[in-house]
C-alpha positions in Angstrom: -16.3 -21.1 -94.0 -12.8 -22.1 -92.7 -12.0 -18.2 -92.2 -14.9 -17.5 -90.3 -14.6 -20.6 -87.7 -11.3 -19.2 -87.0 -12.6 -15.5 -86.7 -15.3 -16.9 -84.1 -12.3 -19.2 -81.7 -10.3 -16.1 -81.7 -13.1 -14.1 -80.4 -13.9 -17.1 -77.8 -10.3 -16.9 -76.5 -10.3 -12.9 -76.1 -13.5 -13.3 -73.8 -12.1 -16.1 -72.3 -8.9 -13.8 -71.9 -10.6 -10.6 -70.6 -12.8 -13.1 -67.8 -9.5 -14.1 -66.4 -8.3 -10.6 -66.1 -11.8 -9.5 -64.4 -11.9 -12.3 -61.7 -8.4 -11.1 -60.9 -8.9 -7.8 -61.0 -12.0 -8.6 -58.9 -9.8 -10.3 -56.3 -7.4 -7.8 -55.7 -10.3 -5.4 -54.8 -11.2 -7.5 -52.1 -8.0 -8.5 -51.1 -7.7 -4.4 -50.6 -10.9 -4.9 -49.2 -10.3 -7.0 -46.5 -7.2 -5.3 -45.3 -8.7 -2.4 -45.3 -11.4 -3.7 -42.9 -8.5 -5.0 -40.6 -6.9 -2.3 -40.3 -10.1 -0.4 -39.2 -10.9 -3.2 -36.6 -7.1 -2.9 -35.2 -7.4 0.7 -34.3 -10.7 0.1 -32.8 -9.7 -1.9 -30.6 -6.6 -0.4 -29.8 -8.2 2.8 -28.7 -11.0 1.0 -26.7 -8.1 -1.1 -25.1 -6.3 2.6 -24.0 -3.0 2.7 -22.7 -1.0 0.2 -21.4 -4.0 -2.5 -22.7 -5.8 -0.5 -19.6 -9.8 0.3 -19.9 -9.9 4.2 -19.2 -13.6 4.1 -20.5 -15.0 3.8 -17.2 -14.4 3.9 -13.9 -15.2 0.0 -13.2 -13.2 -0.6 -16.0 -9.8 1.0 -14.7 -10.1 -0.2 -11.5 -10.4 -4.3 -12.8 -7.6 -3.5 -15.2 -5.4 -2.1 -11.7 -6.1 -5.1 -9.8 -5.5 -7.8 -12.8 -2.1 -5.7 -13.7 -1.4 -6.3 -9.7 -2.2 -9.5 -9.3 0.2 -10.6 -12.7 3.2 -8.4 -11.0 3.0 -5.1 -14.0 4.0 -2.3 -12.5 4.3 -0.2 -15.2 0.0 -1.1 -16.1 -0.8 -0.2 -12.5 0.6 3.4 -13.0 -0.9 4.2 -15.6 -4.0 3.4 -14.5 -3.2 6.3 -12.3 -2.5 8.4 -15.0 0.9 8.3 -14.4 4.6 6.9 -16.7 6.8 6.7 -13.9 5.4 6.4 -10.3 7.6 8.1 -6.9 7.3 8.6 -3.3 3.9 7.4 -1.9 2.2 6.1 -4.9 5.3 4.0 -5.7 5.3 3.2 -2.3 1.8 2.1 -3.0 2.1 0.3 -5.9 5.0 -1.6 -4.6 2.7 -2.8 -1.4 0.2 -4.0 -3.6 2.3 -6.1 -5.8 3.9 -7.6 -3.0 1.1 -8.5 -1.1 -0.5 -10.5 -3.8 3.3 -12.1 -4.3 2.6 -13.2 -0.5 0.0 -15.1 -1.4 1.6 -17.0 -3.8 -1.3 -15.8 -6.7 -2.0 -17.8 -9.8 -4.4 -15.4 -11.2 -7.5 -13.8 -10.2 -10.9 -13.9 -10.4 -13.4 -10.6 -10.2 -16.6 -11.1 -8.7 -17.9 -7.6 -8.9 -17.4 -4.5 -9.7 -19.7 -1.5 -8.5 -20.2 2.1 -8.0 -20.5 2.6 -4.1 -21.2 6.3 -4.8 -20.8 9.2 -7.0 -19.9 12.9 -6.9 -18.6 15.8 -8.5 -14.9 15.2 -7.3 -15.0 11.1 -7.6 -17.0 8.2 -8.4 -16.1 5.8 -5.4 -15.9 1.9 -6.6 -15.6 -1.5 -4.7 -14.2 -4.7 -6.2 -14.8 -8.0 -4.8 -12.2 -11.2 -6.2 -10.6 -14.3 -5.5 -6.9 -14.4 -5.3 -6.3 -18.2 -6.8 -3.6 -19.6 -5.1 -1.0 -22.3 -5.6 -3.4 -24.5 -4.1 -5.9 -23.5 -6.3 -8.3 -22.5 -3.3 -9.6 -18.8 -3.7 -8.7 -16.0 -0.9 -11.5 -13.5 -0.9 -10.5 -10.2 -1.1 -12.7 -6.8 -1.4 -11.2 -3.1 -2.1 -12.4 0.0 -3.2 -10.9 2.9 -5.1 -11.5 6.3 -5.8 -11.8 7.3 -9.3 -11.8 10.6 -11.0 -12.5 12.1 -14.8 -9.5 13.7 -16.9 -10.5 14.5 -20.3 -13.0 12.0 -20.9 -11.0 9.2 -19.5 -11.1 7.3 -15.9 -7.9 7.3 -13.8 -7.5 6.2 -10.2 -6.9 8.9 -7.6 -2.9 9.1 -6.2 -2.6 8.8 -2.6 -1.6 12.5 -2.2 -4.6 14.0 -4.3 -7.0 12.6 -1.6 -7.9 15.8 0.4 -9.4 15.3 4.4 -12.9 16.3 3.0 -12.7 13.6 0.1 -11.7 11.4 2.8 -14.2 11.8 4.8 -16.6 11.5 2.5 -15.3 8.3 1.0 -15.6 6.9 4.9 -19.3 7.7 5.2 -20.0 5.6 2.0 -17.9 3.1 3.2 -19.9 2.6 6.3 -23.1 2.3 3.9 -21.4 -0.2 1.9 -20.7 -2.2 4.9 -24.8 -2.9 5.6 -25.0 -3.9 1.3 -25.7 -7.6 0.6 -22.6 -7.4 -1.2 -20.1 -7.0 1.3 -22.1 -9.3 3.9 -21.4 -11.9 1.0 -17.7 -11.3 1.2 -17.4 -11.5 4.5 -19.0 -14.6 4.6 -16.8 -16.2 2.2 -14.3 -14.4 3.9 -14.6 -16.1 7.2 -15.1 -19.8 5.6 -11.5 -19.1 4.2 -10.3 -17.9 7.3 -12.0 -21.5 8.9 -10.8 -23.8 6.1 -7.0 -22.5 6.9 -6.5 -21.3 10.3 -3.5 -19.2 11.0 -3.1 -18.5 7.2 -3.2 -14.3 8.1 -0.9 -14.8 10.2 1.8 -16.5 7.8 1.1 -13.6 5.1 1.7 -11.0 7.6 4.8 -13.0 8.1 5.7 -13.2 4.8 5.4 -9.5 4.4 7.6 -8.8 6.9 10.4 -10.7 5.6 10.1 -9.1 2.0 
């Protein structure tokens, strides 16, 4: 009877023994899991980010990545949202204008308001941005631009100064002038001219500014 007690503990032990090993066996499988998941996530969300951290998905999205890579000074961001590494003659020239206008206002961050197709055509998909410069003051500067975008293997990039032909141009006018009867842009304007009230002569000292840089 003796023998056989000791028979049944040993068997106890080796199931005891072989749980152990299971659970961590069991562990590392979703431990591998896990990572595995991760990993997965990571490169989804590197390749929705694009670039730079740029959205080339659409054309809203390049043009609100351009104007938050202005407005925090990153040159190198606001190329590429042209499709571009390293930027000469006019659209450095550009680039360079923009970043130091928003550095003449003395912006915190900024705000977007909206972001909109104004029109679309074969050759571009023409886009207006409204937002808020936030200023050291914390009062917001209204501000409204628009951009012409273009489609380059599935991806959204800004058009260069020089690749805007006379008939794009043109074109890009005419919807302007449409634009300018929306609700949207009589909104800006509004806000716009309550700024300009609230700070008189405030124009005047950023053209100043600008001069001097």
């Amino acid at each position: 009877m003796a023998n056989t007690n000791v028979k049944k503990r040993k068997k106890k032990r080796k199931s005891v023994k072989k749980l152990k090993y299971s659970n961590r066996k069991l562990n590392l499988v979703n431990l591998v899991t896990a990572a595995g998941v991760i990993l997965i996530l990571v490169v989804i969300i590197l390749a929705a980010r694009g670039c730079g951290g740029n959205s080339h998905r659409t054309p809203e999205g390049v043009v609100e990545s351009y104007i938050k890579a202005a407005a925090a000074g990153k040159t190198k961001s606001m190329a590429d949202c042209y499709g571009v590494d390293s930027p000469s003659g006019t659209l450095q020239t550009e680039i360079e204008s923009t970043v130091n206008y928003f550095k003449a206002h003395g912006t915190k961050s900024v705000n977007i308001q909206g972001c909109e197709s104004v029109s679309d055509s074969k050759d571009y998909t023409y886009i207006y941005i409204r937002y808020n410069l936030v200023l050291s003051n914390e009062q917001e500067y209204p501000c409204l631009s628009t951009y012409l975008v273009k489609a380059k293997d599935k991806k959204y990039y800004i058009y260069q100064p020089d690749e805007i032909t006379d008939e794009i141009s043109q074109k890009a006018a005419t919807d302007y002038q449409k634009f300018m009867t929306t609700k949207t842009y009589e909104d800006f304007k509004q806000e716009y001219d309550v700024f300009l009230k609230k700070n008189p002569g405030y124009e005047d000292e950023i053209a100043s500014k600008l001069q001097e840089g």
